[in-house]
DRENMI-230052 format. One record per residue (C-alpha): x, y, z. Coordinates in nm, 2 decimals. Each point is the difference from the previous one (the first is absolute). Layout:
<recs>
[rec [X; Y; Z]]
...
</recs>
This chain:
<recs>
[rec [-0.09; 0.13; -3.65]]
[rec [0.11; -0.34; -0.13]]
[rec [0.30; -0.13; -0.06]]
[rec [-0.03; -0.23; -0.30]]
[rec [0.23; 0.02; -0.26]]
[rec [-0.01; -0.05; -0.37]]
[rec [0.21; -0.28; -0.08]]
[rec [0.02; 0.06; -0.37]]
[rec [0.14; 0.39; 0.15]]
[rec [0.27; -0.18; 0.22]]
[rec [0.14; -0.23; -0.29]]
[rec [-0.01; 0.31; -0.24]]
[rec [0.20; 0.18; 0.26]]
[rec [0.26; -0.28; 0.04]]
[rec [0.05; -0.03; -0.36]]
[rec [0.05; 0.36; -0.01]]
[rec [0.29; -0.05; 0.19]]
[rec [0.17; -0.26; -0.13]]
[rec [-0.05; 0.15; -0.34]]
[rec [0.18; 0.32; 0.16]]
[rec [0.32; -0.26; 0.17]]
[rec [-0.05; -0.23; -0.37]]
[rec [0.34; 0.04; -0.07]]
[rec [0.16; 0.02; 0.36]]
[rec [-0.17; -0.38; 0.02]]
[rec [0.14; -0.08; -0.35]]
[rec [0.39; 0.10; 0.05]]
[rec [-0.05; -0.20; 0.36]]
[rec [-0.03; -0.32; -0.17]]
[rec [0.29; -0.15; -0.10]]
[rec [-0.10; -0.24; -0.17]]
[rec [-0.30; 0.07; -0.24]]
[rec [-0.03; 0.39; 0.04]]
[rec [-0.38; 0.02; 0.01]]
[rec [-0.12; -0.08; 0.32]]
[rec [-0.08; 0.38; 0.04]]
[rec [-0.26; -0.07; -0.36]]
[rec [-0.09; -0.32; 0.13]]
[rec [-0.11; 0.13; 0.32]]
[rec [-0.23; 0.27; -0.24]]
[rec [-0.12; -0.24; -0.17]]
[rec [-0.14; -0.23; 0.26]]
[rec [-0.13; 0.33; 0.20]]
[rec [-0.21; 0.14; -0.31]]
[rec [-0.15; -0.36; -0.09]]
[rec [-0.12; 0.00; 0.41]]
[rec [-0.08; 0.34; -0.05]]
[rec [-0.21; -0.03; -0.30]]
[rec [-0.15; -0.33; 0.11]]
[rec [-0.14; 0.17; 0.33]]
[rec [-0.13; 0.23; -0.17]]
[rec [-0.21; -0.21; -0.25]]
[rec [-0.16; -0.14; 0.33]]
[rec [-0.05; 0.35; 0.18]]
[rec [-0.37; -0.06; 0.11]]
[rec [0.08; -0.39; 0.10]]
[rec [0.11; -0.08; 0.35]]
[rec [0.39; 0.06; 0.06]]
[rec [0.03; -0.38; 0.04]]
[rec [-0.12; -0.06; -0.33]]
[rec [0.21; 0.32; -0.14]]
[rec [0.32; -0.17; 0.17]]
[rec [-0.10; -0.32; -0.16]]
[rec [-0.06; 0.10; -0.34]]
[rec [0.33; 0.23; 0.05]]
[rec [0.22; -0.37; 0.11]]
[rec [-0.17; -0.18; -0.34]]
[rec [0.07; 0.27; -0.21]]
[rec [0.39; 0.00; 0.10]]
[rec [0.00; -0.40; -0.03]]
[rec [-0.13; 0.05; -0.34]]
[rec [0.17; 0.32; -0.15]]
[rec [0.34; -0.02; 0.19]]
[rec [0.31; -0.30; -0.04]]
[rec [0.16; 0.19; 0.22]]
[rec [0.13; -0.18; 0.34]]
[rec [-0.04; 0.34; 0.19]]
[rec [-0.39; 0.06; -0.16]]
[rec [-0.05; -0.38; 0.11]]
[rec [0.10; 0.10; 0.35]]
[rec [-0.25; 0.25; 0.06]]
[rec [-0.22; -0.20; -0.19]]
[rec [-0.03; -0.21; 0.30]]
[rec [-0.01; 0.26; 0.27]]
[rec [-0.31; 0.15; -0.19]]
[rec [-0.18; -0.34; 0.01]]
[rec [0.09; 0.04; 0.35]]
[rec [-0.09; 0.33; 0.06]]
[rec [-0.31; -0.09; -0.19]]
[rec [-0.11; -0.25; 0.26]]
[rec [0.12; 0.20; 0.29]]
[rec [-0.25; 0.28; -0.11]]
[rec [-0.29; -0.25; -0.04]]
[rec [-0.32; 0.25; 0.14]]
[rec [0.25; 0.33; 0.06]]
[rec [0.01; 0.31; -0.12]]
[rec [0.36; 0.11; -0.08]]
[rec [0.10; 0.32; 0.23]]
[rec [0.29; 0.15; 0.17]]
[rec [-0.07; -0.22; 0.31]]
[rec [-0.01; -0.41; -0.25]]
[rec [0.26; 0.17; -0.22]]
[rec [0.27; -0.18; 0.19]]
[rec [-0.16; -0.30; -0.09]]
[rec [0.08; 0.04; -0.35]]
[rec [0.33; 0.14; 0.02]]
[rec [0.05; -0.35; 0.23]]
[rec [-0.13; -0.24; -0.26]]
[rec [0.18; 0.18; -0.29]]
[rec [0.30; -0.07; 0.19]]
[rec [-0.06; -0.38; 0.10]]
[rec [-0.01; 0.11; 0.39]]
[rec [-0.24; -0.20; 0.21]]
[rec [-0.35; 0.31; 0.09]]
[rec [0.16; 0.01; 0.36]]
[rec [0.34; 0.15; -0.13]]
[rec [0.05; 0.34; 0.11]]
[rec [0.15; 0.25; -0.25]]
[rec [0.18; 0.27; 0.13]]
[rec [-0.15; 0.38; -0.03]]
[rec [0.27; 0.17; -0.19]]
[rec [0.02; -0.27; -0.29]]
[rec [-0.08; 0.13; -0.38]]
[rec [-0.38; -0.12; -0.06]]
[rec [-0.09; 0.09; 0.36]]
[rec [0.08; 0.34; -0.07]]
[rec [-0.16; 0.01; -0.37]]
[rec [-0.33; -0.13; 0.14]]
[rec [0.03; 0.27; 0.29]]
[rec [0.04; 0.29; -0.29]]
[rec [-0.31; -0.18; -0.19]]
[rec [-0.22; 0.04; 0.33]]
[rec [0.08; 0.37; 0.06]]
[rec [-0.27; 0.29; -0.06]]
</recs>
């Protein structure tokens, strides 16, 4: 049994749940009141972009994913992760995206050097766990 995933799956699956906490995100920001839409936003363009690309490598799906955002998103918070999917892009340069390299993603999405450990119990450590079940 392998333990690739479906990046295009694990995006959808995170927008999900923003979309479910939109408003939560919203009334947390004090100052503009849509991070929460923002946050969908930026996740369904990544989303939708990796999916364009499903039968490319997932370097090239990350890549196309961090042009798209520069592109289609003014956002500062889109710009971000923007960057960390160039990143991720590189860092996945001839690898297949699994449980075991998904760390690498969640790493470069969050500007953290590939040798930063992430804890077990954190929120996309346990989404990717539920995506790799039977």
């Amino acid at each position: 049994m392998t333990d690739e995933l479906n990046l295009s799956t694990v995006f959808e699956e995170v927008t999900k749940v923003l979309a479910t906490n939109r408003q939560q995100l919203d009334d947390a920001d004090e100052y503009n009141h849509n991070h929460g839409s923002n946050m969908v936003h930026t996740f369904n363009l990544i989303q939708r972009a990796v999916a364009s690309k499903e039968a490319e490598p997932v370097s090239d799906q990350l890549a196309f994913a961090s042009k798209v955002l520069k592109d289609q998103s003014t956002g500062s918070t889109a710009q971000i992760y923007a960057e960390g999917l160039a990143k991720a892009s590189q860092d996945f340069v001839g690898k297949e995206f699994s449980a075991s390299t998904a760390g690498t993603l969640i790493n470069s999405m969050m500007g953290m050097d590939a040798g930063t450990e992430r804890g077990g119990g954190d929120f996309l450590s346990a989404l990717l766990g539920s995506l790799t079940k039977p």
